[in-house]
Backbone bond lengths (Angstrom), bond angles and torsions (degrees), N, CA, C in turn:
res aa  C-N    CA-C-N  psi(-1)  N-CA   C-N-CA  omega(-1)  CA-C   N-CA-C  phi
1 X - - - 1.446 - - 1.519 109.31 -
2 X 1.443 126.83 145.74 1.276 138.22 -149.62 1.519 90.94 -106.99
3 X 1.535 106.06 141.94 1.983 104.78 175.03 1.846 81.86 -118.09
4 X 1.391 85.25 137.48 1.523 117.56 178.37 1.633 111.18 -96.28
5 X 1.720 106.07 107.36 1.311 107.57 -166.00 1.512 110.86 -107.08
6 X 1.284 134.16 151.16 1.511 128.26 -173.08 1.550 99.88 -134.21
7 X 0.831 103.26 108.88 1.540 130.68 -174.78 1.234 127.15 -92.19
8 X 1.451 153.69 136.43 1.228 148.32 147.79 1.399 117.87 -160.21
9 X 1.465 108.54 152.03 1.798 113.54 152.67 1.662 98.28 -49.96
10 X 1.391 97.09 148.30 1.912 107.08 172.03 1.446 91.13 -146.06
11 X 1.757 119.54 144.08 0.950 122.87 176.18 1.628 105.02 -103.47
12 X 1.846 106.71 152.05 1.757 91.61 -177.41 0.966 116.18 -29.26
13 X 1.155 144.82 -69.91 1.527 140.91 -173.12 1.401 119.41 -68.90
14 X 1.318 109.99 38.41 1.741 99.89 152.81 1.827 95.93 87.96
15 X 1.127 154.79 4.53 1.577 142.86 -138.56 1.452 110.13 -131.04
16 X 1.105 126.57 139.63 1.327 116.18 176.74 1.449 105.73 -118.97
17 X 1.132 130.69 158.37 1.575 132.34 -174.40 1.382 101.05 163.51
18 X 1.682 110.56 126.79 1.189 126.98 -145.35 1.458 96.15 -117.39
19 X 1.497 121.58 -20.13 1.188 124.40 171.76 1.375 114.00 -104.10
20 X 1.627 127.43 36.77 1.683 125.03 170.58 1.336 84.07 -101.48
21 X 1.352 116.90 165.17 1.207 125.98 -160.23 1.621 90.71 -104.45
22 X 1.399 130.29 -42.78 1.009 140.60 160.72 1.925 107.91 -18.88
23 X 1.250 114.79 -43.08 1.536 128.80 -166.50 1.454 104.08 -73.16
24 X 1.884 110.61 -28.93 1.477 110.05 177.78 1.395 136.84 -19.54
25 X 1.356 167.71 114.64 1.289 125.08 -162.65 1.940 86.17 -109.57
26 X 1.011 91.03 147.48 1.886 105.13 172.32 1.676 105.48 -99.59
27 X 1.481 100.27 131.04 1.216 108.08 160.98 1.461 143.90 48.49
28 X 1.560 98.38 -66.77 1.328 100.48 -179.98 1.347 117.42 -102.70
29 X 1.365 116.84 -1.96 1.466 132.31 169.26 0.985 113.08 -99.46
30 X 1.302 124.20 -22.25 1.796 128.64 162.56 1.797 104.90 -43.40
31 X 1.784 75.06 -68.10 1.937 72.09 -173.89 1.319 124.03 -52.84
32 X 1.209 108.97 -32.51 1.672 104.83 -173.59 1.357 105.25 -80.39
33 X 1.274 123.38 -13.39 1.509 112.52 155.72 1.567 126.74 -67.47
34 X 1.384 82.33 -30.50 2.133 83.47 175.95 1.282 115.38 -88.33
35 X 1.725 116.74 -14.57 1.775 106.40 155.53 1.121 107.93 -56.14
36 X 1.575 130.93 -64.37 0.970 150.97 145.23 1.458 115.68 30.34
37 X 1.407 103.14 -76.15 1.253 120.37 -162.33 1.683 117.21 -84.81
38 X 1.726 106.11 -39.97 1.153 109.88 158.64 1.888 127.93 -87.35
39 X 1.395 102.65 35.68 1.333 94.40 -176.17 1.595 88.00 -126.48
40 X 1.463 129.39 -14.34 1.306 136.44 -170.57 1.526 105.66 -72.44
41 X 1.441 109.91 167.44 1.828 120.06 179.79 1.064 112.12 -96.69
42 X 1.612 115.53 -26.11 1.247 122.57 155.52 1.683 113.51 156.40
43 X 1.391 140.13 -173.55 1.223 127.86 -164.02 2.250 100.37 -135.93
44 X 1.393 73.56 144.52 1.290 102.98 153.91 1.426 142.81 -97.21
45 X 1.683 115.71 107.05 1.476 117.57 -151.97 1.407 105.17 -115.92
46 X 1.497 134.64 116.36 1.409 126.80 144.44 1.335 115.28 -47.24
47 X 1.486 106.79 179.62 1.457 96.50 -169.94 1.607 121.44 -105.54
48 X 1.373 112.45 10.37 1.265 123.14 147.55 1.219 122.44 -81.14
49 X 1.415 139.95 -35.85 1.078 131.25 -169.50 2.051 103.49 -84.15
50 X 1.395 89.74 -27.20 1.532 87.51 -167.52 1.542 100.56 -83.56
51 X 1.135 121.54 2.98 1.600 112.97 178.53 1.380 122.92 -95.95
52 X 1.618 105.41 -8.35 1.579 137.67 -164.72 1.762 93.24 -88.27
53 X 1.637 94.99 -44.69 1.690 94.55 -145.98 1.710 95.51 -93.68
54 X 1.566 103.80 9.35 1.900 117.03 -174.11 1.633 106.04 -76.40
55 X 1.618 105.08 -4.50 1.636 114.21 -167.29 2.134 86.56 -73.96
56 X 1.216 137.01 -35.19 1.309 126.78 -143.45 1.582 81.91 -91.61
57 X 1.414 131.91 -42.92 1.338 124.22 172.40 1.577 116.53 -24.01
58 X 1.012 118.79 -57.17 1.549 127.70 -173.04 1.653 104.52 -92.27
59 X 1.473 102.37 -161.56 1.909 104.74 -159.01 1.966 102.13 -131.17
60 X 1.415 94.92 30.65 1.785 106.70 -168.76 1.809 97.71 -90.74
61 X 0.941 100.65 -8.73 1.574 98.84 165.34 1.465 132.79 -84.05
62 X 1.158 116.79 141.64 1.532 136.47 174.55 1.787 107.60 -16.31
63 X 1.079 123.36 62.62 1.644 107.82 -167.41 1.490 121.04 -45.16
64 X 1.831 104.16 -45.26 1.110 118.02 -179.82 1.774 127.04 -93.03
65 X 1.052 103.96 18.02 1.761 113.92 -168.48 1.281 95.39 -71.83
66 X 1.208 146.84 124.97 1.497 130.65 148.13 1.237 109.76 -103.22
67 X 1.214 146.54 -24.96 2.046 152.41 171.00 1.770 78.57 -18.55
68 X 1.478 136.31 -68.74 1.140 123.18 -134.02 1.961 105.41 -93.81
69 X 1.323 126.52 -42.51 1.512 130.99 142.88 2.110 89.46 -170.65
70 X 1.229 71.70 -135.81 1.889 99.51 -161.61 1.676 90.09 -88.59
71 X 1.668 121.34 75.47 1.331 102.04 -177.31 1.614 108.56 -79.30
72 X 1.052 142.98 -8.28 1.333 141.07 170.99 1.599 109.39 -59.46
73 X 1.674 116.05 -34.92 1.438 112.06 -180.00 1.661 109.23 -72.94
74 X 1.834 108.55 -32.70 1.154 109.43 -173.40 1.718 100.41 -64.51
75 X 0.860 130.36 -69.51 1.571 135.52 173.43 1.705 127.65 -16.83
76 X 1.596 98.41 -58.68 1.166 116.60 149.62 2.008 136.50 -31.04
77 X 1.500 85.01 -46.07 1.672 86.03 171.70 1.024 99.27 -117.00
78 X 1.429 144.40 11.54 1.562 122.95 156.79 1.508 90.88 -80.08
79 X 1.046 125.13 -59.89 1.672 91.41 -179.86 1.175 146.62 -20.44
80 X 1.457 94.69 -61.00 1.532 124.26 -176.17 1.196 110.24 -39.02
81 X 1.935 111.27 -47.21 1.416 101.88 -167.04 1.297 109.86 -105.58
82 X 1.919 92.53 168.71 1.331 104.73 178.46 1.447 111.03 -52.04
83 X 1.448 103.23 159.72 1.402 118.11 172.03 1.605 116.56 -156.10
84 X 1.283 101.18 114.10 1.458 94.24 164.24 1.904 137.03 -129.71
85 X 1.470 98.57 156.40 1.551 76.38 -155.76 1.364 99.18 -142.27
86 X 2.017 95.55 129.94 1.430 89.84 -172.52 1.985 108.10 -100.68
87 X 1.431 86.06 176.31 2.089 78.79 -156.23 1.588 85.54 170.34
88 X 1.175 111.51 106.11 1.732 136.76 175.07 1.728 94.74 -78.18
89 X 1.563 130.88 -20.83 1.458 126.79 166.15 1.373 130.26 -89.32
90 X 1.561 111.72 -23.31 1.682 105.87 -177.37 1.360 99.03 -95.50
91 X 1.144 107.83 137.70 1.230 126.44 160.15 1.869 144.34 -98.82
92 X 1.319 81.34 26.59 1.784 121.12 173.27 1.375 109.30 169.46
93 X 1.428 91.24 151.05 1.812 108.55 169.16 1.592 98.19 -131.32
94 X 2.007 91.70 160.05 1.534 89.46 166.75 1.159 141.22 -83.15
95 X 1.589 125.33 -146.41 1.371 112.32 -160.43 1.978 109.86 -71.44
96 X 1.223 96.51 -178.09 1.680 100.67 -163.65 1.706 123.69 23.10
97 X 1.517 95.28 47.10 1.839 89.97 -171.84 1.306 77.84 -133.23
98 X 1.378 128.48 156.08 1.596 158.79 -175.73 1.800 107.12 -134.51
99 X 1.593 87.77 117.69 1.666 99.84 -166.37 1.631 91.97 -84.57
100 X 1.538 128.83 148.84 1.239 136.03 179.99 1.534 112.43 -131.42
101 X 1.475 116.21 94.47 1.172 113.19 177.36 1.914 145.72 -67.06
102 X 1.540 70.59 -93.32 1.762 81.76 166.82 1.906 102.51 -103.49
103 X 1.531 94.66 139.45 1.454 118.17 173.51 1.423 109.98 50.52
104 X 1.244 91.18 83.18 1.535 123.99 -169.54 1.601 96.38 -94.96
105 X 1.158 131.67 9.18 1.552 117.66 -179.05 1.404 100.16 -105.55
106 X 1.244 125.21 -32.27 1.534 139.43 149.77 0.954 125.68 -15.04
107 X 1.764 101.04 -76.79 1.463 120.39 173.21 1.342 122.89 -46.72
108 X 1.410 105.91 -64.17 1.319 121.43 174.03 1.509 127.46 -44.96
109 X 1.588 117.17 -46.90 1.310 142.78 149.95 1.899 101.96 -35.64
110 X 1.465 123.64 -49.70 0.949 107.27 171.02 1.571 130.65 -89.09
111 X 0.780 102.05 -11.45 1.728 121.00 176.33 1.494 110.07 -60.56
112 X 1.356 106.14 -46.22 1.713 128.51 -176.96 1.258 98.49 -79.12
113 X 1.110 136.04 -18.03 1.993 138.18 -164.86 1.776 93.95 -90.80
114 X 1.212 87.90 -59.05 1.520 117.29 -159.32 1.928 120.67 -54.99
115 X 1.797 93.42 -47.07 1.333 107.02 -176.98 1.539 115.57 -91.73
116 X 1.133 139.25 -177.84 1.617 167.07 164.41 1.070 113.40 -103.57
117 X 1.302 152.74 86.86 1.398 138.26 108.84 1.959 103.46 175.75
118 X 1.351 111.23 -119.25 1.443 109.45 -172.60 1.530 109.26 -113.62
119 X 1.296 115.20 108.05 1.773 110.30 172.29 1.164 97.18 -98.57
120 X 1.643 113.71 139.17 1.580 134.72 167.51 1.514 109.08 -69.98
121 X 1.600 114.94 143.73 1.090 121.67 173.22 2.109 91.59 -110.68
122 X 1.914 86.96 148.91 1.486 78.50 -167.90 1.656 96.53 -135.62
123 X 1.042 117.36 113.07 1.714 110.50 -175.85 1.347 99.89 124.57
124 X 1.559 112.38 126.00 1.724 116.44 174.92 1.561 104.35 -74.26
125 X 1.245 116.10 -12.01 1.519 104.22 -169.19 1.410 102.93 -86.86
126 X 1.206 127.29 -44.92 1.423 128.20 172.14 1.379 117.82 -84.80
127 X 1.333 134.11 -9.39 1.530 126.47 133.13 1.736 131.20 -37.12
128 X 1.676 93.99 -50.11 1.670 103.38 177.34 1.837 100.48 -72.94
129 X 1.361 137.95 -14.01 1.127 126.52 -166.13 1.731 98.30 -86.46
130 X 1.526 107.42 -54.41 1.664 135.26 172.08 1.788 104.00 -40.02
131 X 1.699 105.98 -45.41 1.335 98.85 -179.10 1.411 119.87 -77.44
132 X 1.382 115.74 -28.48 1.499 115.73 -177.68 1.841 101.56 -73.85
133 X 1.508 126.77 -28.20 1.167 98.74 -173.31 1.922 99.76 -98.54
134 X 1.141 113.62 32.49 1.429 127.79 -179.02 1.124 107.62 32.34
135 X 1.420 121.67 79.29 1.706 141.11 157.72 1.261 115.60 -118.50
136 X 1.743 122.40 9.97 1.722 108.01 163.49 1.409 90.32 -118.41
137 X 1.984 92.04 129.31 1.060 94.14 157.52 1.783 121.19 -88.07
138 X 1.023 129.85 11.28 1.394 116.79 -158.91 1.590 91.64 -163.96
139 X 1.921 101.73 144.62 1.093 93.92 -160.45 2.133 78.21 -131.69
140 X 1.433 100.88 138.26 1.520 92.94 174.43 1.527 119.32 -143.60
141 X 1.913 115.03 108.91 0.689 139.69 -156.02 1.383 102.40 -70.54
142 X 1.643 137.63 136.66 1.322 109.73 162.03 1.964 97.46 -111.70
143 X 0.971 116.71 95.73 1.338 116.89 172.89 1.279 127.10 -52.38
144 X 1.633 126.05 118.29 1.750 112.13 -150.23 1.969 75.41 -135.21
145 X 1.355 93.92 157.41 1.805 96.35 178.68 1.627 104.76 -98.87
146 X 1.277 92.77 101.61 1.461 91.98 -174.25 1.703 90.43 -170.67
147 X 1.222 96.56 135.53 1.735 120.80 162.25 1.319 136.08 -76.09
148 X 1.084 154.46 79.27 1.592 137.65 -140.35 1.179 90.52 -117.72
149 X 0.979 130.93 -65.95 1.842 127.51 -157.62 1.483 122.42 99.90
150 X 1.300 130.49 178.06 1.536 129.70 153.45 0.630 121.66 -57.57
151 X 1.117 138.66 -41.09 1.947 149.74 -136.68 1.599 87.25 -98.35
152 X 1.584 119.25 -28.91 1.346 111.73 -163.99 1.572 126.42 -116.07
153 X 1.143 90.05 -9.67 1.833 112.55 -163.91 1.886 111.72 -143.15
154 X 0.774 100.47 134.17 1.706 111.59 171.20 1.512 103.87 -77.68
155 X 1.469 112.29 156.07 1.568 140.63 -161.75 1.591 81.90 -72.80
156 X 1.568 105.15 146.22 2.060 101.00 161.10 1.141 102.88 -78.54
157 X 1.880 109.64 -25.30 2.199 94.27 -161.00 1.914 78.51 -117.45
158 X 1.010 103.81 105.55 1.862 108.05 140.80 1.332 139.22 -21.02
159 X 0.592 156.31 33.39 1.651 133.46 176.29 2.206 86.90 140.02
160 X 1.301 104.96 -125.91 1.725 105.72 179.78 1.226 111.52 -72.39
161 X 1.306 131.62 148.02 1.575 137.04 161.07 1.225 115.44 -76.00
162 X 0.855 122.98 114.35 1.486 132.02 173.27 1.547 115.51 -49.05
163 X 1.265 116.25 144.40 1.986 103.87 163.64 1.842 96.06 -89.03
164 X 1.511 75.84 149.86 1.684 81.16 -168.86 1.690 79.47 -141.17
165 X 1.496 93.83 151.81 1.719 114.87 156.57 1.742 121.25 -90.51
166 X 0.735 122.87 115.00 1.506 122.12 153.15 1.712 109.53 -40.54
167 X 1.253 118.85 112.63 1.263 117.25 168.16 1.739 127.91 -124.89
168 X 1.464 113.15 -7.93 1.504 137.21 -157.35 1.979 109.89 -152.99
169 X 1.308 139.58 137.05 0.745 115.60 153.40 2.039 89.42 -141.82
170 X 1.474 103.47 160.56 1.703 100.30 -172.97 1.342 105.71 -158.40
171 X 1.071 131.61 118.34 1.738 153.15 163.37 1.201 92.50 -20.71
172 X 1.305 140.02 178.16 1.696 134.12 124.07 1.703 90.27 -158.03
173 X 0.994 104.53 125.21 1.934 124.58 -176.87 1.734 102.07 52.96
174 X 1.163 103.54 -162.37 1.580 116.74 -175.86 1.829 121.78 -47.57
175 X 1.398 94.84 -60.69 1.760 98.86 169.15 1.391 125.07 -126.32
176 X 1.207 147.44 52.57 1.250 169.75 -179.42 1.445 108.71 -116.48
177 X 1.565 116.29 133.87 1.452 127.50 -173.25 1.874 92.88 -139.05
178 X 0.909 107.56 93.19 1.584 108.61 160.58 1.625 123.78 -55.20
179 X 1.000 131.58 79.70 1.517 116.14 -177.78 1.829 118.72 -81.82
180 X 0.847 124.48 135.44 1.587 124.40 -166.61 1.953 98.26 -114.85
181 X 1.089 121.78 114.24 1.153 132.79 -178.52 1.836 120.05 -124.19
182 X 1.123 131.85 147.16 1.020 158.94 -175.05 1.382 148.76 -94.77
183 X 1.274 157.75 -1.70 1.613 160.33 -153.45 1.720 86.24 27.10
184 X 1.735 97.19 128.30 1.374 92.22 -179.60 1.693 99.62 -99.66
């Protein structure tokens, strides 16, 4: 059975925003995103987040940048993995991605039955949907030092906050705090 993980950068104040530069990850959080990514069963995408992350599908990225890590490896295993993404508006996704329409708690319910190991949840809006029908087990903070605000950044938890346990907390490079949390 598959544990359904919901993941993000969070700024001190609670914010997510993928375009503050602050959100960048350097180096050593790159990589651990591309273990990350190739160690996963596969991800779960709303259809904002999955339209953001549709840039690694294609070859419009930095080939040669390294300041940020090995983005060709990151690319490489977002491909690789599964992905599926639910979204009552697109009416295709790309390759190795599985479009999820109507009654997506179903699906998902079977996805989690069906698979082995950790699928990412990707999008606060379909995290808060996943959390109300209590299908994440695990909640993983990436704590970045940076301030965003409302005006600038979306909520990490959607709609109700869940009670969660503290169960994990982990360094990763210079300022990064991984927090690993729970449904208490």
């Amino acid at each position: 059975m598959a544990k359904l993980v919901f993941g993000m950068n969070v700024s001190l104040d609670g914010y997510v925003n993928h375009d503050h530069p602050g959100f960048m990850p350097d180096p050593v959080l790159f990589n651990y995103f591309i273990a990350q990514t190739r160690n996963t069963a596969g991800s779960i995408y709303g259809r904002g987040l999955y339209e953001l992350m549709r840039y690694w599908d294609g070859d419009d990225w930095d080939q040669d940048n390294r300041e940020q890590g090995d983005l060709r490896a990151f690319a490489e295993a977002w491909r690789a993995m599964p992905k599926w993404v639910v979204s009552q508006s697109l009416k295709d996704v790309g390759p190795n991605a599985t479009l999820i329409g109507d009654d997506f708690e179903a699906a998902i319910r079977k996805l989690k039955a069906e698979i082995d190991g950790e699928i990412e949840v990707g999008g606060p809006h379909l995290a808060a949907s996943l959390t109300k029908l209590a299908l994440i087990d695990q909640y993983h903070l990436f704590l970045r030092p940076v301030v965003v605000g409302k005006d600038e950044g979306r909520p990490f938890f959607v709609g109700e906050y869940p009670r969660l346990r503290l169960v994990t907390d982990e360094r990763i490079g210079e300022d990064v705090i991984k927090l690993t949390y729970v449904p208490a």
